[in-house]
BALUMFI-947386 format. One record per residue (C-alpha): x, z, y; residue number from 0; residue in one letter. Coordinates in Angstrom, 2 decimals. Layout:
BEGIN
{rec {X,Z,Y},NUM,'A'}
...
// end
This chain:
BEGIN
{rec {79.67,-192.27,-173.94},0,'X'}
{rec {79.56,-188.94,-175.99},1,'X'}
{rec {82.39,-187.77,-173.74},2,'X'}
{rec {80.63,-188.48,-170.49},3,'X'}
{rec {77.62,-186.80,-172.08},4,'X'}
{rec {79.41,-183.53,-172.77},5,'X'}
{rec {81.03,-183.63,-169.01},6,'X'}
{rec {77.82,-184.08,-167.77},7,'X'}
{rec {76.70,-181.36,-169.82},8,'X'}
{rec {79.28,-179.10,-169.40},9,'X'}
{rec {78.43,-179.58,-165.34},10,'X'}
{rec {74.91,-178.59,-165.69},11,'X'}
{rec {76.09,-175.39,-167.58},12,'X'}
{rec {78.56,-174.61,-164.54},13,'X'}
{rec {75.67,-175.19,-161.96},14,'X'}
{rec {77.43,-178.05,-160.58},15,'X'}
{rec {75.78,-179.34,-157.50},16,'X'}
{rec {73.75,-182.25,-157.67},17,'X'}
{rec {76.51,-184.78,-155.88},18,'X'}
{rec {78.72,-183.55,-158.70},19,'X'}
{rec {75.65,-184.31,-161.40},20,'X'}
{rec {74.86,-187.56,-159.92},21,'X'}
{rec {78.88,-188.28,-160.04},22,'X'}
{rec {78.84,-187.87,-163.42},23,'X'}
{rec {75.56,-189.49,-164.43},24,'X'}
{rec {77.20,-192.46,-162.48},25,'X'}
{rec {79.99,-192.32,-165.24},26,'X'}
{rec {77.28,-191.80,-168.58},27,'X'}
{rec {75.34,-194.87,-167.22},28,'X'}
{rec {78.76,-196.84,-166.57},29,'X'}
{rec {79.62,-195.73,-170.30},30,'X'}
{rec {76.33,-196.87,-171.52},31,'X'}
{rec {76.68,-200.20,-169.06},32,'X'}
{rec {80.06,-201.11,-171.50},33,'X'}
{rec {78.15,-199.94,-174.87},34,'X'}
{rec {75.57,-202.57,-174.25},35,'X'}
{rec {78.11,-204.98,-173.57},36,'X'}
{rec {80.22,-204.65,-176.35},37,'X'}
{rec {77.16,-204.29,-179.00},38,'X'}
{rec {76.25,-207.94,-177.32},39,'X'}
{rec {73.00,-206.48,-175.31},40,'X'}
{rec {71.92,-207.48,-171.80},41,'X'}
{rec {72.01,-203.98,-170.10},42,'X'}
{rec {69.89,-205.22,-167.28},43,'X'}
{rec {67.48,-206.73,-169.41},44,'X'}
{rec {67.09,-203.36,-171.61},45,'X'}
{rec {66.67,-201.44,-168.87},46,'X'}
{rec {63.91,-203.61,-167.52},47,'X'}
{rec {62.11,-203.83,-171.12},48,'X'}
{rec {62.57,-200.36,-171.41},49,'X'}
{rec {61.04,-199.95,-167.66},50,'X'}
{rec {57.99,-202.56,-168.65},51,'X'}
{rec {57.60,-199.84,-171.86},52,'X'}
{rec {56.91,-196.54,-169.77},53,'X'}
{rec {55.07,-198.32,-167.38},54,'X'}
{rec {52.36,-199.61,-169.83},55,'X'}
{rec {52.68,-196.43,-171.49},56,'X'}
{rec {51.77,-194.43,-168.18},57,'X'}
{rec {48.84,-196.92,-167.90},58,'X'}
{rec {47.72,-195.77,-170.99},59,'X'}
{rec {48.51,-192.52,-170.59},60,'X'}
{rec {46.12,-192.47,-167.38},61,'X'}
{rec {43.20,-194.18,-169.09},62,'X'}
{rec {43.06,-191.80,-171.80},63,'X'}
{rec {43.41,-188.94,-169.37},64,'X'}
{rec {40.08,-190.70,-167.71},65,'X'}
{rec {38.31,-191.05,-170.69},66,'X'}
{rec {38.87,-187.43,-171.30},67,'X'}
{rec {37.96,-186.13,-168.00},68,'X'}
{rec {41.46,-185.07,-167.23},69,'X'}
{rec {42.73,-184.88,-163.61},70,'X'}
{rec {46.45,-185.92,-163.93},71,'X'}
{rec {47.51,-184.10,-160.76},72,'X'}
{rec {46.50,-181.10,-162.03},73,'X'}
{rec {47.06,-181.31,-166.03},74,'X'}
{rec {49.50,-179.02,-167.10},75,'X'}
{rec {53.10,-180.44,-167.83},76,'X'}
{rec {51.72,-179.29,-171.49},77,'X'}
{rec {48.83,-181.37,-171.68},78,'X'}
{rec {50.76,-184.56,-169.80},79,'X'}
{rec {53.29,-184.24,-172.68},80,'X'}
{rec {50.56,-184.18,-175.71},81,'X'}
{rec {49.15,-187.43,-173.83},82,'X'}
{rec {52.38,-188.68,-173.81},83,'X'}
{rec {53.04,-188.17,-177.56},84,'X'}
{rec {49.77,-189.51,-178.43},85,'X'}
{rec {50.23,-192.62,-176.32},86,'X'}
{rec {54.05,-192.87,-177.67},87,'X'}
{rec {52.61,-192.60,-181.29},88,'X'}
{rec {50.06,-194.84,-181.32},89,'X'}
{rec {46.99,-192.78,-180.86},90,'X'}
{rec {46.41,-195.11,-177.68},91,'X'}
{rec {45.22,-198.82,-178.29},92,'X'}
{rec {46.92,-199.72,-175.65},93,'X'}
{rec {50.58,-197.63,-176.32},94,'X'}
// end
């Protein structure tokens, strides 16, 4: 997995098109795919908890952007990513 990572990497540094990214993406996820397998982990069912997770965490992340009088589609990546920490830490209810 760490060796996919740095190929991956090491594409991204050589501006690598994005067929040739998405190639090797293909081979991180396949590498984490086997990890989860041998560590005795449903992939398919981590992915879908850790789906479930951002979802109810971009819920929350919209409510408190209401409560605050924040337009999401035109907050600042800034200001999406302190909501997001908030929510992520626990300064949410809901997160």
């Amino acid at each position: 997995m760490r060796e996919e990572l740095r190929e991956l990497e090491r594409e991204i540094e050589q501006g690598a098109t994005p067929e040739e990214i998405a190639g090797e993406i293909g081979d991180l996820l396949f590498a984490v795919v086997n990890l989860a397998r041998k560590l005795g982990s449903d992939p398919r069912a981590a992915l879908e908890r850790a789906n479930a997770k951002f979802a109810e965490r971009f819920r929350a992340i919209e409510r408190l952007a209401a409560e605050r009088g924040i337009d999401m589609a035109r907050a600042s990546l800034e200001e999406l990513d302190a909501l997001w920490d908030e929510v992520k830490s626990g300064g949410d209810a809901q997160g």
